[in-house]
N, C-alpha and C positions, 0 to 999 in steps of 0.2 A: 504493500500500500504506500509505502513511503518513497515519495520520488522528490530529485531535485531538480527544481529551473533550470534548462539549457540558456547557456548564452545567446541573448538577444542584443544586439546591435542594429547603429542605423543602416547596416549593411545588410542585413537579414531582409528578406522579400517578406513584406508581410501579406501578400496574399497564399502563402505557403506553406503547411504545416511543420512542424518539427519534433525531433525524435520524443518519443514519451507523451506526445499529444493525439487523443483518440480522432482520428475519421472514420463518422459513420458511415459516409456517402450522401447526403441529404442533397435533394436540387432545392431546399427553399432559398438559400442563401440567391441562388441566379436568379430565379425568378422575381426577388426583392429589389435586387440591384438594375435588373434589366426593366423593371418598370417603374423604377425610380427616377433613372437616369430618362427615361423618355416622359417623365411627368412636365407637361408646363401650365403652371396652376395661372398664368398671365391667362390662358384663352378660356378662361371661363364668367360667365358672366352671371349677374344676380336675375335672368332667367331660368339658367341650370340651376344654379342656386334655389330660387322659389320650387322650380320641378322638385329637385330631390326631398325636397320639405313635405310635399305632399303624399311622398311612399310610407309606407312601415318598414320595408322590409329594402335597403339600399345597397347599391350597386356599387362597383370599384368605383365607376364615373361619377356617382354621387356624393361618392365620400372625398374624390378629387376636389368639387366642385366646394364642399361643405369648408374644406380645407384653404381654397383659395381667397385672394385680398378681396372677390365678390362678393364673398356672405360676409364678410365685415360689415356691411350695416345694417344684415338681419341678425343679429345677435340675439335679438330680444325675442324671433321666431325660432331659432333654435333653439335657445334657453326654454321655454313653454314646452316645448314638445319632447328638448331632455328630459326635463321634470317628470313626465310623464310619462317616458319610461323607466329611469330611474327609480320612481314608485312602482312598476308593474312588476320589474323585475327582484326591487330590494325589500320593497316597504318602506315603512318609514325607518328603518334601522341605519346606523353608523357607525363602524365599526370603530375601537378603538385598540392604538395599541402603541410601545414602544421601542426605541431601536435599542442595543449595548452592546457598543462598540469594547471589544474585550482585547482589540491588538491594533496597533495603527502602525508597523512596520510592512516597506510594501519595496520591491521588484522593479517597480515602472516607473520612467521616466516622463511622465505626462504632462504639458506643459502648463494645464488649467485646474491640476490638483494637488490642495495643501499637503498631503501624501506621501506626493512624488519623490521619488528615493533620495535627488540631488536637494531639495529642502534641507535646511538647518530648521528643524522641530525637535520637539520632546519626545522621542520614541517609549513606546512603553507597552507591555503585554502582563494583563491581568493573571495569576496564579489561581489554579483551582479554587484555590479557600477565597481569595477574593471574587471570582464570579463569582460562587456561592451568598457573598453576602450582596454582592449586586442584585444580585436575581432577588433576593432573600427582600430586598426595598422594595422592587419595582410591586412586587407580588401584593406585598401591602396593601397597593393604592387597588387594588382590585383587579388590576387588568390579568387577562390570559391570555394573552397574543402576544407573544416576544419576536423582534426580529435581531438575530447576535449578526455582528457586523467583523468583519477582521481590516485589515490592509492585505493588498497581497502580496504576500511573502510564504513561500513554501518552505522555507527554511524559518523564518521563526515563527509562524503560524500554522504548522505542518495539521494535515488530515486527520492525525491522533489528536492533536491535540485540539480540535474543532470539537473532534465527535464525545472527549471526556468533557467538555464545555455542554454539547447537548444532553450529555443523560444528567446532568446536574438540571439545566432546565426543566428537562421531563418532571423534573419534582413540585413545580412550582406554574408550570403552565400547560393549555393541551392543544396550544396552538405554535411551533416555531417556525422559523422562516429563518433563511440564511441571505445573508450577501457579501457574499465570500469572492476572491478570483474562480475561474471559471475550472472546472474539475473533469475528469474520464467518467464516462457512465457508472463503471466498477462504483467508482469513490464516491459518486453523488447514493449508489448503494447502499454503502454502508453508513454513509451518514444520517439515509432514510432510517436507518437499524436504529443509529443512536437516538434517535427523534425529530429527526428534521420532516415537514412535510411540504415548506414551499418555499422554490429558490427562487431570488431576483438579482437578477444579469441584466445590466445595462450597455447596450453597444456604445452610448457615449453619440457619436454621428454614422450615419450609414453612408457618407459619402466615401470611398476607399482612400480617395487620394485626399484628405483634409484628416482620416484620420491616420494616414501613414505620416501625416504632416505635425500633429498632436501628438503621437505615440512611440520616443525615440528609441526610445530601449525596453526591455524587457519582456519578459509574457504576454502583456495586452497586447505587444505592438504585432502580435498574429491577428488578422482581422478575422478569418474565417472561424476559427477555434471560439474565438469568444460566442459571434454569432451562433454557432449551434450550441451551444450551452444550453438554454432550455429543454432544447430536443433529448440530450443526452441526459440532463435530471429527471424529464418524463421514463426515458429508456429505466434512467434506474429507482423507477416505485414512485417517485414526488408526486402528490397530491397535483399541485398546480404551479405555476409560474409566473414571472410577475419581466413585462418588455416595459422600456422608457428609451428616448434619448434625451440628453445633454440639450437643452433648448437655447439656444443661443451659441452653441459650439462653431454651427455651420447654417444653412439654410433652415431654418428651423421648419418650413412647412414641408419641405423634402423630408427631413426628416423624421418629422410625424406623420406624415403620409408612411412612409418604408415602415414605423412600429408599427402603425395600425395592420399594415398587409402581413407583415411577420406573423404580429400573433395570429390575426383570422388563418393562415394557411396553416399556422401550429395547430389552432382548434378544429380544424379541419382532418388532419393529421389524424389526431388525437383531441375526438370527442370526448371524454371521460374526463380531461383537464380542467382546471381552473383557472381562464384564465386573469391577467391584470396590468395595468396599466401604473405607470408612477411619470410624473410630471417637472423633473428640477430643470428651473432653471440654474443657470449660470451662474454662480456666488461667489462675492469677493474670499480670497483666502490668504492665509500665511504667506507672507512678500509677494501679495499680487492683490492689495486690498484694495484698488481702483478699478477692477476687472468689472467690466458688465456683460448680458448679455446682449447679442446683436440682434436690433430690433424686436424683441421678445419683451413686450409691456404685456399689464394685464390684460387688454381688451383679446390680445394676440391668444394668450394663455389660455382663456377662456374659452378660445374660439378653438383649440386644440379638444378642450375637454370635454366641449359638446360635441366633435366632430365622434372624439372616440364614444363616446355612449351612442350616437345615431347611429353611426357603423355596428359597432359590436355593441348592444343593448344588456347584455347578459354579463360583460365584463365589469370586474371590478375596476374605481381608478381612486389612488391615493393622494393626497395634496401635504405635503413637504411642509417642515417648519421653515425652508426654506423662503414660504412665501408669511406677507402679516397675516395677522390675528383677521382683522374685515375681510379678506379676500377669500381664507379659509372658509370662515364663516358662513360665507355666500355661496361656496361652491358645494355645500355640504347638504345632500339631496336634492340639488338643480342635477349636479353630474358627479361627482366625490361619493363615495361610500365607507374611504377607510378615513381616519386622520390619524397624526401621530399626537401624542402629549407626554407630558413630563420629560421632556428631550433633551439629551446631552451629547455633543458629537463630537464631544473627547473620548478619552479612553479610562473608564468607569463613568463616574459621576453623578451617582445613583447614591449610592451608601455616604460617597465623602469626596472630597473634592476630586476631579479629574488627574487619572495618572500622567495621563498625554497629552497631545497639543490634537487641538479638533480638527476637523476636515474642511471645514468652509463656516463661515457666519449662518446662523439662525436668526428668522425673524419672528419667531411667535416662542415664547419664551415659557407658556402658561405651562401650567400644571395640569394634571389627569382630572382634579376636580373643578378646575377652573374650567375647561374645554369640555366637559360631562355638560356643565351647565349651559355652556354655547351651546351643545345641539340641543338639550332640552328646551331654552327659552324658544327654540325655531316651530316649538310642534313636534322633533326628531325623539328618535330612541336610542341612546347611547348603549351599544352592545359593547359587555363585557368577554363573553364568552363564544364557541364558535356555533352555537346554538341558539333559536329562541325556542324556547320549549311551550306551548300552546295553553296547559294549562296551569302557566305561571302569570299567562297574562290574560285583560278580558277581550273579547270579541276573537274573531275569525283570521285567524295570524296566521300563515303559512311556514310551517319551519324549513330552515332555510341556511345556510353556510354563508360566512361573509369574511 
């Protein structure tokens, strides 16, 4: 099980695999890139736009159309019509839940993250006993939805040591999630063993040549291998899976257009998944705290996050402390189904102060009970658990996974 990082340099082809990196064989990666690269969301007009408004059930072209600067100023018709499905599909339910981040040493040389191996940071990786008392806090505040986070570094964040971090979990929640670097079917296996049951892999941008441009060294800078990562956590048992890109890395509507088709041809794939959507933008960080995203304001954001609910109606999507506290707020049963709370994007920071130095600025700072109350003041259901169970509540509630 134990393998180590091949040298990656900016000489390495990163459309390429390399030794110790699983190929399944998958065609989705071509068919995402080949209909990406011919996307031009310029020829679409707020007549396609209105058209696709009118389906239930929408087409690639609709979802181009939905995506393009045309429904920019139906925002307010696509928001109506996410709402309601949103509602059809979740209820009025919110999922809650938070991240702990238990190692922040990482492999990749990336030029937009605090992480990045060439940073001058505070490296630091949590000890058994101290996840234990992380987990031991979070658990407190009620939630059961954990997502343990690492940097990637297979050498100080190795597979063993992932998977003794998940059975400590298993004690205290019955929901985990990983976001981890990207792993071999085998290994996303045995991590399922330990208790993991949902990974989230971020490709960052799908254009190849901006992120060979982004990605100068290391493991990530294989583009293809990351890419299929989902495929290969379904291959070994995962529950479900969670696509985003980097919004402001590159063309941001390219590149939510290429998530949105990834995951539908994933759930295509493989019916039986769960799948989900997660939304960062672009965040100041560690020696780059002037950093913005490009062109990615909220109206833009927004318009991502209705595109993904009208497209994929059934998928979950997550909204980042990343964004404030109002924005969150508002997306949270328009299009949102998860949010995060009580957030620390160092390394602990749950039980006592942060071991490490964080991965990027947060903008919503609240608490598990502060952000309980945001969705309750809306009318919403703040779920703790990965259940609603029917006769814990009144009226005709469908139970349902979230």
């Amino acid at each position: 099980m134990h393998r180590q990082s091949p040298k990656i340099d900016r000489q390495t082809d990163p459309m390429t695999y390399v030794s110790g990196m699983e190929d399944i064989g998958s065609d989705i990666m071509d068919q995402v890139l080949s209909e990406t690269a011919a996307y031009d969301y310029e020829r679409y007009t707020q007549k396609d736009v209105l058209a696709a408004l009118q389906k239930d059930i929408l087409t690639l072209e609709d979802y181009k159309a939905l995506l393009s600067p045309a429904a920019l100023p139906q925002l307010e018709l696509m928001a109506q019509k996410a709402r309601v499905q949103t509602r059809r599909h979740f209820g009025n339910s919110v999922s809650l839940f938070t991240p702990l981040y238990i190692a922040n040493y990482c492999e990749n040389n990336c030029v937009y993250c605090g992480f990045n191996c060439k940073n001058r940071i505070h490296r630091a990786r949590l000890t058994m006993e101290e996840i234990d008392r992380e987990l031991s806090t979070i658990a407190k505040t009620g939630l059961k939805d954990i997502l343990i986070l690492t940097g990637e570094s297979r050498h100080m964040s190795d597979v063993e040591y992932i998977g003794e971090a998940l059975k400590i979990a298993q004690k205290y929640f019955s929901s985990i999630s990983l976001e981890i670097y990207p792993l071999n079917s085998d290994e996303y296996a045995y991590l399922h063993r330990c208790g993991a049951d949902y990974v989230c892999v971020y490709q960052e941008t799908y254009n190849p040549v901006k992120y060979e441009q982004m990605h100068l060294s290391g493991p990530k800078r294989i583009f293809p291998y990351r890419f299929n990562a989902q495929e290969r956590a379904l291959m070994g048992g995962m529950r479900g899976v969670a696509f985003g890109a980097l919004l402001g890395l590159d063309d941001f509507r390219k590149d939510a257009f290429a998530t949105g088709l990834h995951a539908s041809l994933i759930q295509h794939k493989y019916p039986h998944a769960e799948i989900s959507f997660s939304t960062p933008r672009l965040r100041p960080y560690i020696n780059n705290e002037e950093n913005n995203p490009r062109d990615v304001h909220e109206p833009q954001l927004l318009q991502v996050m209705l595109a993904y609910r009208l497209f994929l109606p059934y998928a979950g999507i997550t909204i980042s402390t990343r964004e404030r506290a109002g924005f969150r707020d508002n997306v949270i049963g328009l299009a949102a189904t998860k949010i995060s709370a009580g957030v620390s994007v160092g390394v602990g920071g749950h039980e006592e102060d942060a071991k490490g130095d964080e991965q990027f600025e947060i903008s919503d700072p609240r608490s598990v009970a502060e952000v309980d109350a945001a969705i309750r003041s809306r009318g919403l259901w703040p779920v703790y658990n990965d259940y609603l169970w029917t006769e814990n509540f009144p009226g005709d509630l469908r139970n349902h996974a979230v």
